[in-house]
KEKOL-167521 format. One record per residue (C-alpha): residue number from 0; residue in one letter; x, y, z. Coordinates in nm, 2 decimals, always signed. Layout:
+------+------+--------+--------+--------+
! pagu ! tiza !     c1 !     c2 !     c3 !
+------+------+--------+--------+--------+
!  NUM !    A !      X !      Y !      Z !
...
+------+------+--------+--------+--------+
***
This chain:
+------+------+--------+--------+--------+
! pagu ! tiza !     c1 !     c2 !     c3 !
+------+------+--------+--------+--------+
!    0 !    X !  +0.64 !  +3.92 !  +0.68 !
!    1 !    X !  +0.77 !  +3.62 !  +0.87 !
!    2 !    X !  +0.65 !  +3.32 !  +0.63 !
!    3 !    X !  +0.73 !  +3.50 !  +0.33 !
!    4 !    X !  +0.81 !  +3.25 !  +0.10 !
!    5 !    X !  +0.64 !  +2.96 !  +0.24 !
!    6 !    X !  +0.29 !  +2.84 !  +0.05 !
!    7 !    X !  +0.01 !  +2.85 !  +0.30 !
!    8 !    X !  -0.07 !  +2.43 !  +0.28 !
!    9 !    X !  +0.31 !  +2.43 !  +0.41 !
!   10 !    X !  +0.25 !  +2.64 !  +0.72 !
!   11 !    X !  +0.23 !  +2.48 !  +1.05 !
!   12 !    X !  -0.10 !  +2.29 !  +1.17 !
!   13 !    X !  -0.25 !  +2.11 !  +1.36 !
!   14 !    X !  -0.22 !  +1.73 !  +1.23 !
!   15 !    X !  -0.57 !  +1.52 !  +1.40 !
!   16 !    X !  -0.43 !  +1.26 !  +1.65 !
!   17 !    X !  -0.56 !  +1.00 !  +1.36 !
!   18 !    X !  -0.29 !  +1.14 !  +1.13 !
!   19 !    X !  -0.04 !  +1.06 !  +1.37 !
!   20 !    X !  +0.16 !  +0.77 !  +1.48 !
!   21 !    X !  +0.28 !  +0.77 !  +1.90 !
!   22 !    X !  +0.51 !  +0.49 !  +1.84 !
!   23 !    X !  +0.67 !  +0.60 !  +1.46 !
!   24 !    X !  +0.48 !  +0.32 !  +1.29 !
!   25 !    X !  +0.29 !  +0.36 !  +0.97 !
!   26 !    X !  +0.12 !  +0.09 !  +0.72 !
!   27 !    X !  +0.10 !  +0.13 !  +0.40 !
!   28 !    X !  +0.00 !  +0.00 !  +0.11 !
!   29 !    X !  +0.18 !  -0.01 !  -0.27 !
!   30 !    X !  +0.04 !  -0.11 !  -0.61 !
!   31 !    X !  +0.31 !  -0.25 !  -0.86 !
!   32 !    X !  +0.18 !  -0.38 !  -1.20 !
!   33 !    X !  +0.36 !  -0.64 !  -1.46 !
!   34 !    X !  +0.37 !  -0.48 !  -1.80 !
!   35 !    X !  +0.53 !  -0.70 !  -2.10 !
!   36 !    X !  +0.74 !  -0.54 !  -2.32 !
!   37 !    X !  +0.54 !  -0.43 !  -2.65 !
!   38 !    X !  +0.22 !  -0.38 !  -2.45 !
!   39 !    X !  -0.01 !  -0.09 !  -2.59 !
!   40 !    X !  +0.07 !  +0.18 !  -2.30 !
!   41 !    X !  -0.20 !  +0.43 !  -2.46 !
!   42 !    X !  -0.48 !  +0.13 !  -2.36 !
!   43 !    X !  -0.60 !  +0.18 !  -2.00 !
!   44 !    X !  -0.82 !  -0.08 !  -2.05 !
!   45 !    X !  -0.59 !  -0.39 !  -2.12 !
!   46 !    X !  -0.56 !  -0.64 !  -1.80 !
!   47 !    X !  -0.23 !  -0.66 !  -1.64 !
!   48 !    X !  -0.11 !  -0.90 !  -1.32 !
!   49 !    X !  -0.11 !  -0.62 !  -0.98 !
!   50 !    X !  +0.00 !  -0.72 !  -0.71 !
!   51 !    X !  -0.06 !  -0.50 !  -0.35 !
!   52 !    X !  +0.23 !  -0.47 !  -0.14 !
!   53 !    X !  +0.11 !  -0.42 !  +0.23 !
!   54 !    X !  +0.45 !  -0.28 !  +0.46 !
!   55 !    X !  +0.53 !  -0.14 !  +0.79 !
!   56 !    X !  +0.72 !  +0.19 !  +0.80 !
!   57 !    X !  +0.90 !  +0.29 !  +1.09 !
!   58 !    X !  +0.85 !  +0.71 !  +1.04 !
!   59 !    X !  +0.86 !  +1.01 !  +1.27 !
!   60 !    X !  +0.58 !  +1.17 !  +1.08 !
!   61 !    X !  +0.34 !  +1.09 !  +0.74 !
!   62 !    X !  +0.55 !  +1.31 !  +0.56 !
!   63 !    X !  +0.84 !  +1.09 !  +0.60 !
!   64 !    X !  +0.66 !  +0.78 !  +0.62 !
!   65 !    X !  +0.50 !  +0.88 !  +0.23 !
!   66 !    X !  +0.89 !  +0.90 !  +0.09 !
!   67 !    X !  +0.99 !  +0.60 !  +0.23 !
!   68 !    X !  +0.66 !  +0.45 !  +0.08 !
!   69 !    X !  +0.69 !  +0.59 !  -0.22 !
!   70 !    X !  +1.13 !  +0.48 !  -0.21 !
!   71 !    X !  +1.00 !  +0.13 !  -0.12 !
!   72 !    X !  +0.77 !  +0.15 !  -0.40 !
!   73 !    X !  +1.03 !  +0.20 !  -0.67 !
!   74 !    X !  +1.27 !  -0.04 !  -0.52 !
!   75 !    X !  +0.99 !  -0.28 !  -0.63 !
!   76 !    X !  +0.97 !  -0.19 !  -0.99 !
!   77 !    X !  +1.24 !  -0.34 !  -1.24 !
!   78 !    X !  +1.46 !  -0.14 !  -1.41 !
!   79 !    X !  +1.45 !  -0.28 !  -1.77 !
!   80 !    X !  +1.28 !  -0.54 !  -1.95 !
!   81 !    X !  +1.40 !  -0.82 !  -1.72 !
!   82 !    X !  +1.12 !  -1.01 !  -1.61 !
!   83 !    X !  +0.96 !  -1.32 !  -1.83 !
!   84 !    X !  +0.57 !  -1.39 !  -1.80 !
!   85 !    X !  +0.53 !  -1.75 !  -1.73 !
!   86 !    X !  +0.21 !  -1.78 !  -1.92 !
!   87 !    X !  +0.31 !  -1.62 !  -2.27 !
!   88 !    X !  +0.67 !  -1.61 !  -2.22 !
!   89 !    X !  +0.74 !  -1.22 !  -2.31 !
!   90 !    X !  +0.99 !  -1.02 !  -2.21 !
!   91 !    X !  +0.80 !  -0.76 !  -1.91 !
!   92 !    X !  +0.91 !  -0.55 !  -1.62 !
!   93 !    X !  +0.71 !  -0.43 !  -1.28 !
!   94 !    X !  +0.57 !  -0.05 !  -1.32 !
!   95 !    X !  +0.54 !  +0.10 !  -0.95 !
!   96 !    X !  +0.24 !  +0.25 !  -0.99 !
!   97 !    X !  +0.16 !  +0.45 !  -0.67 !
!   98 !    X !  +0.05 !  +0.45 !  -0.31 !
!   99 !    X !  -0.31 !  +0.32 !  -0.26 !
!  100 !    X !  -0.30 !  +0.38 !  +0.16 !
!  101 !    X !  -0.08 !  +0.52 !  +0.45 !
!  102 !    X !  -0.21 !  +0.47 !  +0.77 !
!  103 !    X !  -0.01 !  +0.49 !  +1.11 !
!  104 !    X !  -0.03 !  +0.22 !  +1.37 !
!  105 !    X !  -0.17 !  +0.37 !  +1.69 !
!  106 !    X !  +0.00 !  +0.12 !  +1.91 !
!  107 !    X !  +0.30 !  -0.01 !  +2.05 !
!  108 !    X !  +0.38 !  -0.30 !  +1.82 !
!  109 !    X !  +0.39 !  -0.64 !  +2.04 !
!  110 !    X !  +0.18 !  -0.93 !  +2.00 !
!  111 !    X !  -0.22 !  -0.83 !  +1.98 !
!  112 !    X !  -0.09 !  -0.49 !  +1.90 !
!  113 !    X !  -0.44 !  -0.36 !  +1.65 !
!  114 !    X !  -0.25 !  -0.26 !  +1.33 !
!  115 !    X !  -0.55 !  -0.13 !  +1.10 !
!  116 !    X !  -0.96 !  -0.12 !  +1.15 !
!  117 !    X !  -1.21 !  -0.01 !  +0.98 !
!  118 !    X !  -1.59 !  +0.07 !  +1.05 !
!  119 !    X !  -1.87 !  -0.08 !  +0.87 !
!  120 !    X !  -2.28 !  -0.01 !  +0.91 !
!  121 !    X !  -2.40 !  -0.36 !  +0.81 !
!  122 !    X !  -2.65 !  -0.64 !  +0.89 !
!  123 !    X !  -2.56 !  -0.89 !  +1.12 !
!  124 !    X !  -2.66 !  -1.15 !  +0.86 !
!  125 !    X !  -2.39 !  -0.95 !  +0.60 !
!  126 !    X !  -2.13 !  -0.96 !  +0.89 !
!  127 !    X !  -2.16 !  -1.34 !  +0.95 !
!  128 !    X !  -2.10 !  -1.42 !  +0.58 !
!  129 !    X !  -1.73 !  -1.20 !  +0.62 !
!  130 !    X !  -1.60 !  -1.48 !  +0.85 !
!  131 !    X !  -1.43 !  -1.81 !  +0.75 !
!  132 !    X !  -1.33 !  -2.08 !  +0.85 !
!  133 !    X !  -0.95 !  -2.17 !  +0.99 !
!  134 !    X !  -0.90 !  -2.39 !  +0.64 !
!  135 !    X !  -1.03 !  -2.06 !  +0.43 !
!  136 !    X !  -0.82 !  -1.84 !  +0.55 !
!  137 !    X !  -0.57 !  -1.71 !  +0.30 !
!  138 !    X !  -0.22 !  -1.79 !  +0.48 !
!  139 !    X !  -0.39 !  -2.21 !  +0.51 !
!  140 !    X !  -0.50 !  -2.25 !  +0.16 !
!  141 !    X !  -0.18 !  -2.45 !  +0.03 !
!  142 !    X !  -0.34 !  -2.47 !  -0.32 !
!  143 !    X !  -0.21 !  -2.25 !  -0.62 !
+------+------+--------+--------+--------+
***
């Protein structure tokens, strides 16, 4: 038996063409949380700061783009109790919580390159309220 040994969802296949990056670039996306030390870990519920990483991974394949996600992910949680919360100042640390997206980049990566899309079914009304003006777009709002 020649793939003795080998589970079936590891065998060779076909990976769709939107699974698959030309150029060896891959997006994805990383949720990190702030948790202060003495926290109630058993309480889902309780709020906590996330933040959502968004990175570029330069990858042969999604396999190896997902571990260097998933290594980029850890390098952004802390290792002890070493961060302070501004707001209550308590001791707190970043948990790496997962992977919320991996998506390859089906273009060469130059200026206009199209990084990510996605396909909506909406009114025209509903699409005109999704745009903003210059001054209300995140990276020129100044304010904190």
């Amino acid at each position: 038996m020649e793939n003795a040994g080998v589970l079936p969802e590891e065998m060779k296949r076909e990976i769709p063409s939107r699974n698959r990056s030309p150029y060896g670039w891959w997006i994805a996306v990383i949720l990190v949380r702030y948790e202060q030390q003495g926290e109630d870990r058993s309480n889902l519920n309780r709020r906590c700061l996330a933040w959502e990483n968004t990175i570029i991974i330069k990858a042969k394949d999604r396999e190896e783009a997902y571990r260097k996600a998933v290594a980029q992910g850890k390098l952004h949680g802390s290792k002890g109790w070493d961060c302070i919360d501004h707001d209550s100042r308590r001791k707190g640390k970043w948990v790496f919580e997962g992977i919320a997206s991996l998506l390859p980049i089906y273009e060469e990566l130059e200026d206009g390159a199209e990084i990510l899309w996605n396909e909506h079914r909406v009114s025209v009304r509903k699409l005109k309220t999704w745009v903003r003006p210059k001054q209300q777009l995140e990276t020129f709002v100044d304010s904190e």
